[in-house]
MMTF fields as JSON, N, C-alpha, C and O atoms, coordinates in Angstrom:
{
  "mmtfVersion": "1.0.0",
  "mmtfProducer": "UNKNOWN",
  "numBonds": 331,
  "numAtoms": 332,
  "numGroups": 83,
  "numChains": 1,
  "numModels": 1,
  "chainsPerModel": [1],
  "groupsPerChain": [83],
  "chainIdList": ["A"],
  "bondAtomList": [4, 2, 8, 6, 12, 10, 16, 14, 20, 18, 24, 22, 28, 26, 32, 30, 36, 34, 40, 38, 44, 42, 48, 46, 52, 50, 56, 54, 60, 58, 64, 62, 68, 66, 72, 70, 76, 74, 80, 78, 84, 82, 88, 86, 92, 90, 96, 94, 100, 98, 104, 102, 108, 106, 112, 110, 116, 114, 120, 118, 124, 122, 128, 126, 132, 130, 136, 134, 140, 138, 144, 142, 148, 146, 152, 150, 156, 154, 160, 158, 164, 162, 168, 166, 172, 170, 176, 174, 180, 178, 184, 182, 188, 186, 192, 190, 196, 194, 200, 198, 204, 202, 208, 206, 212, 210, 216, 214, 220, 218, 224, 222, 228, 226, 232, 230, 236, 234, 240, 238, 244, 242, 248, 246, 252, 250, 256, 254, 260, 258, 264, 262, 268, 266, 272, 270, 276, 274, 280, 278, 284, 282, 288, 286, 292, 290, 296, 294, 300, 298, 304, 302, 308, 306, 312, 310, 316, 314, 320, 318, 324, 322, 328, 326],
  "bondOrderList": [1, 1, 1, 1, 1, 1, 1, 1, 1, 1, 1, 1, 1, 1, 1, 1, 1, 1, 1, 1, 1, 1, 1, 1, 1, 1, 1, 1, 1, 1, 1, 1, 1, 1, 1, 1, 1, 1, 1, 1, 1, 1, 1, 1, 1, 1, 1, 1, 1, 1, 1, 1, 1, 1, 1, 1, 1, 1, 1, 1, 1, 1, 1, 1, 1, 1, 1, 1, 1, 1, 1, 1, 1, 1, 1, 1, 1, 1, 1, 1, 1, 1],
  "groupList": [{"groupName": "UNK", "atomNameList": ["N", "CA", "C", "O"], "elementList": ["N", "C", "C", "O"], "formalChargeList": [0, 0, 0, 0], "bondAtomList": [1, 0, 2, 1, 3, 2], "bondOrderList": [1, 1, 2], "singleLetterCode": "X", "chemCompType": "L-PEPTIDE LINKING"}],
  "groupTypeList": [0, 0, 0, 0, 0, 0, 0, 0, 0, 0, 0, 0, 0, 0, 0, 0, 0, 0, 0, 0, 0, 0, 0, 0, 0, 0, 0, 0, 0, 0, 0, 0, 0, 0, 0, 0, 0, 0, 0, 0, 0, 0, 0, 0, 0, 0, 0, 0, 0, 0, 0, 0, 0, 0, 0, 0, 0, 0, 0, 0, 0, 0, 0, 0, 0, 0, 0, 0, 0, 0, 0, 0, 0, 0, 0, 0, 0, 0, 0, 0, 0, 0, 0],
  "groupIdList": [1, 2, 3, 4, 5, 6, 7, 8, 9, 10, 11, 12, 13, 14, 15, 16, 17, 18, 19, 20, 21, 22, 23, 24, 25, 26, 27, 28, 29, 30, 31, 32, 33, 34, 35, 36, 37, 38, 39, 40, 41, 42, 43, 44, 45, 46, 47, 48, 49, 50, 51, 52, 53, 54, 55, 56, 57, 58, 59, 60, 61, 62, 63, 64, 65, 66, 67, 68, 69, 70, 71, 72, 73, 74, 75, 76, 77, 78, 79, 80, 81, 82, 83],
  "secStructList": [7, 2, 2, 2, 2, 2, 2, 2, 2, 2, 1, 7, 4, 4, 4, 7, 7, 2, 2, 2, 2, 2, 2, 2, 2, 2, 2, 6, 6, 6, 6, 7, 1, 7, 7, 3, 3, 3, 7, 7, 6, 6, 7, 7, 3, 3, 3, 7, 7, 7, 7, 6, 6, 2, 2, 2, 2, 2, 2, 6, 7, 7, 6, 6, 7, 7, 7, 7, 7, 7, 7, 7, 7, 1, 1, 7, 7, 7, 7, 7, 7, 7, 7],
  "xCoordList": [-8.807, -7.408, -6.534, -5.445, -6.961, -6.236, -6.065, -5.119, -7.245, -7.479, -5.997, -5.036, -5.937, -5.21, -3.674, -2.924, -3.454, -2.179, -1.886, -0.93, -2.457, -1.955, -1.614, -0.657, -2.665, -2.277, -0.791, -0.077, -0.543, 0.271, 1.848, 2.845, 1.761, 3.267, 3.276, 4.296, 2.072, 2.341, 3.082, 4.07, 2.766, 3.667, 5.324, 6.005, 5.586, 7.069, 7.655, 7.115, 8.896, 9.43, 9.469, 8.891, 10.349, 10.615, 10.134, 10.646, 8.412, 7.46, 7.661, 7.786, 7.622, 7.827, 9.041, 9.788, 9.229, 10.429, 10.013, 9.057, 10.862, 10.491, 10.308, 9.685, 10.777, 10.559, 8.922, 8.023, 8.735, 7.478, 6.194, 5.098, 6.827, 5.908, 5.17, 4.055, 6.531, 6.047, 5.526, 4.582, 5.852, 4.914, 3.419, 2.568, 3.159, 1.944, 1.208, 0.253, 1.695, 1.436, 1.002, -0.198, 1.657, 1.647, 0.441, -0.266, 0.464, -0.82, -2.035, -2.928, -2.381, -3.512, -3.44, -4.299, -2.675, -2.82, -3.837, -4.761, -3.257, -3.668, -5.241, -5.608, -5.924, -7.084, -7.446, -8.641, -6.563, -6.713, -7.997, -8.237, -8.721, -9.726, -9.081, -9.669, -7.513, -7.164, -5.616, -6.055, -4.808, -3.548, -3.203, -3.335, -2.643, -1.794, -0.72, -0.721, 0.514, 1.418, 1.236, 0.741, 1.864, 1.856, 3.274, 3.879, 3.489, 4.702, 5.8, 5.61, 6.783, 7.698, 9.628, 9.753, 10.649, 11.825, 12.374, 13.067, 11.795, 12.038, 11.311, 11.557, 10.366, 9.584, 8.051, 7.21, 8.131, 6.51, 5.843, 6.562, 4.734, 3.837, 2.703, 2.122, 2.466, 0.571, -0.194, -0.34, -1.213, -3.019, -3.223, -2.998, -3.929, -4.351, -6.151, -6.388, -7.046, -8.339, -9.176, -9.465, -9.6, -9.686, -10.788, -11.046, -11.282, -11.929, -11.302, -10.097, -11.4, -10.891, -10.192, -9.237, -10.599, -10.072, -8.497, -7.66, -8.276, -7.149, -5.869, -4.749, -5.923, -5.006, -4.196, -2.97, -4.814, -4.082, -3.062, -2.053, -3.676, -2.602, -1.441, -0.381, -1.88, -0.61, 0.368, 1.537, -0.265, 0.585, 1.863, 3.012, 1.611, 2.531, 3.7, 4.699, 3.405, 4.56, 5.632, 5.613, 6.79, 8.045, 8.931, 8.4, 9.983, 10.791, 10.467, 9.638, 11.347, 11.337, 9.958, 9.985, 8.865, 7.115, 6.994, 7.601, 6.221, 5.802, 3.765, 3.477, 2.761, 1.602, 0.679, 0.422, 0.538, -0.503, -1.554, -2.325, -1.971, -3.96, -4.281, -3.786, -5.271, -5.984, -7.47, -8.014, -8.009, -9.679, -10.736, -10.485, -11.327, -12.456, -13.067, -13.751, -12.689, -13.113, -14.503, -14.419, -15.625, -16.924, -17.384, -18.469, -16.45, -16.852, -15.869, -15.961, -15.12, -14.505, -13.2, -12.374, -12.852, -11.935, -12.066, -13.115, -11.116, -11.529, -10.043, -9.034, -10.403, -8.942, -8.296, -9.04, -7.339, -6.55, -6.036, -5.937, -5.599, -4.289, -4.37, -4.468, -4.335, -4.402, -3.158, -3.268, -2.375, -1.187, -1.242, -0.313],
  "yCoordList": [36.513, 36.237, 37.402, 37.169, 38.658, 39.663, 39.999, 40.434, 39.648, 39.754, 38.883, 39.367, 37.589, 36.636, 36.862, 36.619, 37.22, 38.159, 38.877, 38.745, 39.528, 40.962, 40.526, 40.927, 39.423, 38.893, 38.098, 38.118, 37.271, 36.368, 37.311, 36.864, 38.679, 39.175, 39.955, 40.644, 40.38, 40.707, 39.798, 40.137, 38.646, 37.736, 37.654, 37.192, 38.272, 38.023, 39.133, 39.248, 39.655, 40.445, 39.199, 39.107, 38.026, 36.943, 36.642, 35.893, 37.207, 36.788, 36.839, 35.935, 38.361, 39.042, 39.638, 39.726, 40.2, 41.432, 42.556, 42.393, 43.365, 44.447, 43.331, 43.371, 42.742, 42.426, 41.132, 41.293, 40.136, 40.067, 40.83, 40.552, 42.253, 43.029, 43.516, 43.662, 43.667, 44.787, 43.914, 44.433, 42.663, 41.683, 41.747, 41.721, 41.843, 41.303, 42.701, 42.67, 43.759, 45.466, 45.103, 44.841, 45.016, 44.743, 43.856, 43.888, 43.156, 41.966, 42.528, 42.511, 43.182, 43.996, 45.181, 45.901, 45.891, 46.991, 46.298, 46.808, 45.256, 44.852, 43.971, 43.136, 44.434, 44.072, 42.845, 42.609, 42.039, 41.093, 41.686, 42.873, 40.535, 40.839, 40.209, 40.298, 39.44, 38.883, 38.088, 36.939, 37.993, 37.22, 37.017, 37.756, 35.499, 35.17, 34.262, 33.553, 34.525, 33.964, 32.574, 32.45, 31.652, 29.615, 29.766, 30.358, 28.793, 27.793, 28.236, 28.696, 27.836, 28.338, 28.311, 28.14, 28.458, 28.219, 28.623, 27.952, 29.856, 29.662, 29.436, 29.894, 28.658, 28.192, 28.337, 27.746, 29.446, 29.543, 30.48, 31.131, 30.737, 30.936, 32.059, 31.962, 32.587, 33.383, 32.982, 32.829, 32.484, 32.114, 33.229, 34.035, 33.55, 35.03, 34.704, 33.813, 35.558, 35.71, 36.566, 37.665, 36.174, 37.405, 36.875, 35.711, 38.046, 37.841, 37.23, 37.227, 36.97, 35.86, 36.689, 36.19, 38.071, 38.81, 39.225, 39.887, 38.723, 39.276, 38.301, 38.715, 37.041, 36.105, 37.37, 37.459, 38.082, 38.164, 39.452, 39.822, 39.982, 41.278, 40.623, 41.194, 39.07, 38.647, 38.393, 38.59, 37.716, 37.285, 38.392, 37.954, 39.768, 40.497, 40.892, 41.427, 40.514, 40.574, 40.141, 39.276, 40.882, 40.487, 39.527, 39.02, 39.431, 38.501, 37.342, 36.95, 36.321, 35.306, 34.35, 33.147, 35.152, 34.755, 34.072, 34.323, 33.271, 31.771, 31.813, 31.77, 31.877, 31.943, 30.066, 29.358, 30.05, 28.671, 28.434, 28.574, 28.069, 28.654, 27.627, 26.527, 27.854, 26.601, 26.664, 27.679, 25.678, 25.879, 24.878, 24.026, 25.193, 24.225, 22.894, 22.72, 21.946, 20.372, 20.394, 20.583, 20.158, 20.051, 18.669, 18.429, 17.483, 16.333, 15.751, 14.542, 16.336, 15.69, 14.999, 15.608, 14.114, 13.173, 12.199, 11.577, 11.755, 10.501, 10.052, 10.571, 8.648, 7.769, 8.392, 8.926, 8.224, 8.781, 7.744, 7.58, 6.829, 6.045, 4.86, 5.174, 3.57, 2.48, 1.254, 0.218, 1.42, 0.406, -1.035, -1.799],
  "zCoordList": [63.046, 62.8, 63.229, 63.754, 63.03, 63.372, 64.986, 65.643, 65.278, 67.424, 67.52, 68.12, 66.878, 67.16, 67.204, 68.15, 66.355, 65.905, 66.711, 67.475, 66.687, 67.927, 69.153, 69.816, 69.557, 71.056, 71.279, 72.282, 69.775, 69.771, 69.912, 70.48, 69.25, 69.121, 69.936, 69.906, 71.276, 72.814, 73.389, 74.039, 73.261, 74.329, 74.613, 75.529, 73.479, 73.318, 71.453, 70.353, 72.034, 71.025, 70.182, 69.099, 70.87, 69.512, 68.802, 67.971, 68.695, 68.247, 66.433, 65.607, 66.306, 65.398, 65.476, 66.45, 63.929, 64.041, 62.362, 61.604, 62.286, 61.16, 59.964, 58.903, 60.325, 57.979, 58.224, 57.398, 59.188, 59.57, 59.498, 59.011, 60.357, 60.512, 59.163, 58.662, 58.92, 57.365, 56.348, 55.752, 55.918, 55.45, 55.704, 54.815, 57.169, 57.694, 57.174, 56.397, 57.628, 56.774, 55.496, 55.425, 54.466, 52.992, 52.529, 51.521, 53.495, 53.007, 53.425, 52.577, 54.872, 55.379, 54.797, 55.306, 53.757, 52.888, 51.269, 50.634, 51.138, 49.954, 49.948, 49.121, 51.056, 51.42, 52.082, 52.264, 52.465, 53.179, 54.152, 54.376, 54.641, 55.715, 57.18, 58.258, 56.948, 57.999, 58.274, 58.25, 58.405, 58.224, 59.884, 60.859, 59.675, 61.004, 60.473, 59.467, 61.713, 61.072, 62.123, 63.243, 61.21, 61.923, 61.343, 60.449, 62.479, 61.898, 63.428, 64.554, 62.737, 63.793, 63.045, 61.833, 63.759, 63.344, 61.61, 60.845, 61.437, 60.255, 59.048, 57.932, 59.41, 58.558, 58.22, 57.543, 59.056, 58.507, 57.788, 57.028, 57.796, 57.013, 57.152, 58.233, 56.74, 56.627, 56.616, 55.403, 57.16, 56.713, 56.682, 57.586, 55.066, 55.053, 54.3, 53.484, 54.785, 54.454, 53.774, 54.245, 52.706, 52.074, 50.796, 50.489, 50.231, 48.729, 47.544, 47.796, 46.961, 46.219, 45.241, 44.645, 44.965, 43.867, 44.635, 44.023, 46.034, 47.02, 46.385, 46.682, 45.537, 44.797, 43.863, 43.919, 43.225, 42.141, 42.513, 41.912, 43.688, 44.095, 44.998, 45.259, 45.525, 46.223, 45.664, 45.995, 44.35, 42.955, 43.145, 43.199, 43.238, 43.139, 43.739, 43.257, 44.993, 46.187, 45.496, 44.62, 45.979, 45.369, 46.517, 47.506, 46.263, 47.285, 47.16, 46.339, 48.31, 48.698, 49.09, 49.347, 49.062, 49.561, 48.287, 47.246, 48.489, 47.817, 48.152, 49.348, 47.324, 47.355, 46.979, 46.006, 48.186, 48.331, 48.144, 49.093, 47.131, 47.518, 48.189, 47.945, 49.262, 49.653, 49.351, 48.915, 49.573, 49.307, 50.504, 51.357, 50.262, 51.432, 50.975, 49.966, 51.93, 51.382, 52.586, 53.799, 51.835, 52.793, 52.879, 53.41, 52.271, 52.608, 53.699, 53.913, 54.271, 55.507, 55.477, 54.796, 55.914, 55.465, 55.058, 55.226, 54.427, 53.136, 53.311, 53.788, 52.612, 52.877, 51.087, 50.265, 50.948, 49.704, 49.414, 48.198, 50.126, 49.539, 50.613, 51.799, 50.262, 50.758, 50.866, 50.209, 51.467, 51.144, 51.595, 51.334]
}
């Protein structure tokens, strides 16, 4: 994730900017093993990778950041809802 990153905010200044940056800093200080940013316009996001004990120091970030947990589904896709 991190190779990924790096390549992605060569391509272009627009990529990133300081308060991005320093986010992406903050999270690879707090032991992340990995963060990339998705999304685009505004609206996106971190996939960040890490030990599980890495939840409770994100908990802490201050500001406007919003914490998602996701988890791993190993049975695939499944129908949810049938109309």
């Amino acid at each position: 994730m991190g190779d990924a990153w790096k390549e992605k905010r060569g391509i272009s200044a627009a990529v990133s900017g300081s308060e991005i940056d320093s986010l992406h800093d903050e999270i690879m200080s707090l032991g992340a093993s990995g963060a990339k940013l998705l999304g685009a316009g505004g609206g996106g996001f971190f996939l960040v990778h890490g030990e599980s004990s890495l939840r409770k120091r994100l908990e802490k970030l201050e500001g406007k950041n919003r914490l998602i947990p996701l988890g791993m589904d190993h049975k695939g896709s499944t129908i949810i809802f049938e109309g």
